[in-house]
C-alpha angles and dihedrals in degrees: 000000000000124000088203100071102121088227094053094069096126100028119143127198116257127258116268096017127106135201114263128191114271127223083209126073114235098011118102118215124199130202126201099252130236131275090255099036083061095054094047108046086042106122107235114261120215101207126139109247086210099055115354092250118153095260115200130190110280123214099200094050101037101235145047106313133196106234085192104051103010089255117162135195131197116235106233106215130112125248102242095162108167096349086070108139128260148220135214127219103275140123093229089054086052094048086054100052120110116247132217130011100294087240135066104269137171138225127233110200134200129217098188105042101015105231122149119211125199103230134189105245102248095046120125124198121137094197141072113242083206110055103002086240114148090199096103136110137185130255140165113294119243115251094188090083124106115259126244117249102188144026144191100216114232106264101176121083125223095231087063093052098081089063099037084057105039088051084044089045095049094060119097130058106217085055118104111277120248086024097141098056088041093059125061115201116168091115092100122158120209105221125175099221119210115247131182105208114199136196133191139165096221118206104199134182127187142190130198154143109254109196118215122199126225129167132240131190114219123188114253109224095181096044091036086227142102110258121195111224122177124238129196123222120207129207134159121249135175142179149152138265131195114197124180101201109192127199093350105191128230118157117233097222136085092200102076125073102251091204091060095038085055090058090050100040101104091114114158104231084192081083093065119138130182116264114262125165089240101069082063091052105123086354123104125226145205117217115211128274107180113070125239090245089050088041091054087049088060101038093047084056090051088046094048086057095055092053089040086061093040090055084044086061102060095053099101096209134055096235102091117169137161089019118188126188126178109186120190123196130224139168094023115178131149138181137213114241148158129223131187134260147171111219131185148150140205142175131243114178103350081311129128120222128175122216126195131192120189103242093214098040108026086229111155139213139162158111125311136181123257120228091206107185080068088063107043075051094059101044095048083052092058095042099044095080102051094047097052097052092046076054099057090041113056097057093045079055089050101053093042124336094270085116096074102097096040096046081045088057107034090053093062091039079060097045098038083054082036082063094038100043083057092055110049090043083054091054098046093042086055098050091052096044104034 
C-alpha cells in the first residue's frame, strides 16, 4: 500500500497494522500487527468501567474519578521520590528513550503567543491560559517529543485557588486599592509544566588577588599632624572547591515567566512518581520547547555560579581583583519530568497579567498592577527632607559658614531616600513586569 497516491493525503494507517520493510523504493508496505504489539501500543483510554463517563485524575481522591457515578481508580505507578532514575549524557541513553504522551492526546495552539498545549481529545476550551488570547485552534499532538519519565501529582485543589489569590491580590501597598475585589480570577488551568532536572559533581580551581588592609600613619605638612590612611596590600591567592549539585531545576518551556516560576519552585522531588498516562487524565500539558541540550547550557551556567560563589567564600577579605575560576564536570546526569502548576490571566485596564500557583504547595506568584501615583508619592515624601535641608543650608553656608550641619544632614537624609526610593520603584517595576 503507497502513501503517494494523490488521493491518500490524509491517509492514516489502520488499526492493528504495522509498517514493514519494501523491497521496492518509494513504496510503503503494512502488516497486521501482533497480538502484543496491539495491547501495547494501545493509547490509554480514560473511560469509567461503571458507566462509560469521561473520567479525569482527581486531586481530592488521589486517582482517576468518575464525575458521573463516584468511581475511582488507583493510579498504578510506583513513589520514587528522590530515588527516580537517571540518565547520563549520551546519545544511546537518548535512542532509547520513550516518545509522545502514552495516550491520545490533542494540541491547543495559540496564534498570539505561540504555545502549544497538549489537550485530551474531547476538551474543550476556546482560550490560552498563557496570553487570554481566543485566537487558538487544535491540532494533532507531536509524538516526536521526549516522554516524560516522572511526575509530582497536582495536590492543590482548584476550589481552594480564589482565596489563595485574593489574599495573594490584596498585598502590596503601591497596587491599585480594592484590586482584589476588582479581579476575578477563578478561571485557573491546571497545567503539568515540563522540567529538566541536572545533576553534577563540579571540581573548581580558582586564582586571584586578594587585597589586605593595614594602616599607616604620614605626616601631614599642610595641616602640621600625623594622619592614618589605609593602604591595601595585594597578594595573589588561589584554591579549590568540590560541589555535588543535586536536581537542579531548569523548565523546559519558553512560555512561562522564569522570574515567576523561580518564586514558585519549592517543589518537594521526594513526591516523584513514576510517569503514567493517568495522572494527565482531565489535566492539560505543555510539551517542551527547549531542548535538553538548551536546557544544560543553562543549568551548567547556573552551576558555575554556584561554584563561582563557593571559591568566593573562602577569600578571607572583601578586595577581590583579576579573579579566575576553571570548573570541570563530572557525574551529569539529568531526567525528564512534569510538575504541577496553576496558571491563569487576567486584564486591568486593557492590560494583561499572569498569575501562577504551585500545584503541590499552593505557593503563589504573579504580576500585579502598579498604582503609580503611590509610588512617585512616596518617593517625593522620602526625598522632601533631605532636600530641604540641603535648601536651608547652602545659603546659610553662603552668608557665614552656620549651614554646615543642615546642608550635612540634609545631605544623608537625600542619599539614604535616594536608596529607598530605588528600591521601592525596583519592586514595583518588578511586580508589573514580571
Amino acid at each position: 500500500m503507497s502513501l503517494s497516491h494523490p488521493r491518500l493525503d490524509n491517509w492514516q494507517i489502520p488499526s492493528g497494522f504495522k509498517a514493514i520493510s519494501s523491497a521496492l523504493e518509494g513504496i510503503s508496505v503494512y502488516a497486521p500487527a501482533s497480538k502484543e504489539e496491539n495491547e501495547n501500543s494501545a493509547p490509554a483510554e480514560f473511560k469509567c468501567p461503571n458507566c462509560g463517563a469521561s473520567t479525569r485524575f482527581d486531586v481530592g481522591a488521589g486517582g482517576v474519578a468518575c464525575e458521573h457515578c463516584g468511581f475511582v481508580a488507583e493510579v498504578k505507578a510506583a513513589s520514587v521520590g528522590l530515588n527516580a532514575a537517571v540518565f547520563e549524557f549520551t546519545l544511546e541513553s537518548l535512542k532509547q528513550a520513550e516518545r509522545g504522551w502514552g495516550v491520545e492526546r490533542q494540541e491547543l495552539a495559540c496564534r498570539s503567543c505561540g504555545a502549544a498545549l497538549s489537550i485530551e481529545p474531547r476538551a474543550l476550551t476556546g482560550t490560552c491560559p498563557f496570553c487570554g488570547s481566543h485566537e487558538v485552534f487544535q491540532r494533532s499532538a507531536t509524538s516526536e517529543s521526549l516522554r516524560p519519565r516522572f511526575v509530582v501529582p497536582f495536590k492543590i485543589e482548584n476550589k481552594d485557588l480564589a482565596s489563595r489569590t485574593r489574599e495573594w491580590l490584596g498585598k502590596g501597598w503601591f497596587h491599585p486599592d480594592g484590586l482584589a475585589s476588582q479581579v476575578g480570577m477563578d478561571l485557573f488551568t491546571g497545567i503539568y509544566l515540563p522540567f529538566w532536572t541536572f545533576s553534577a559533581g563540579i571540581n573548581a580551581v580558582w586564582k586571584a588577588e586578594v587585597g589586605y588592609e593595614r594602616q599607616e600613619s604620614h605626616y601631614n605638612p599642610n595641616t602640621k599632624q600625623n594622619e592614618t590612611v589605609t593602604v591595601i596590600d595585594w597578594v595573589w591567592r588561589d584554591g579549590r572547591a568540590h560541589l555535588n549539585i543535586n536536581d537542579l531545576l531548569v523548565c523546559g518551556s519558553k512560555r512561562i515567566s522564569g522570574t515567576l516560576l523561580e518564586r514558585i519552585s519549592t517543589f518537594d522531588l521526594r513526591a516523584l512518581m513514576a510517569y503514567a498516562p493517568d495522572y494527565l487524565a482531565g489535566w492539560k500539558a505543555l510539551a517542551y520547547d527547549i531542548s535538553l541540550q538548551n536546557a544544560w547550557e543553562e543549568g551548567k551556567a547556573n552551576m558555575r555560579e554556584k561554584a563561582k560563589t563557593s571559591c568566593h567564600d573562602q577569600i578571607d577579605s572583601s578586595h577581590v581583583r583579576n579573579f579566575n575560576m576553571s570548573a570541570d564536570f563530572d557525574d551529569e546526569s539529568w531526567r525528564y519530568i512534569l510538575l504541577p502548576v496553576y496558571v491563569a490571566s487576567y486584564r486591568y485596564e486593557q492590560k494583561t497579567f499572569q498569575v501562577l500557583v504551585n500545584g503541590q504547595t499552593g505557593e503563589v506568584a504573579g504580576q500585579k498592577p502598579v498604582a503609580w501615583w503611590k509610588v512617585w508619592l512616596a518617593i517625593t515624601v522620602l526625598l522632601s527632607p533631605g532636600a530641604l535641608l540641603a535648601l536651608i543650608g547652602l545659603p546659610l553656608l553662603l552668608a557665614g559658614g552656620l549651614g554646615i550641619v543642615p546642608l550635612a544632614i540634609g545631605g544623608l537624609l537625600f542619599v539614604i531616600g535616594l536608596v529607598i526610593s530605588g528600591f521601592i520603584y525596583k519592586s514595583a517595576l518588578d511586580s508589573e513586569a514580571a
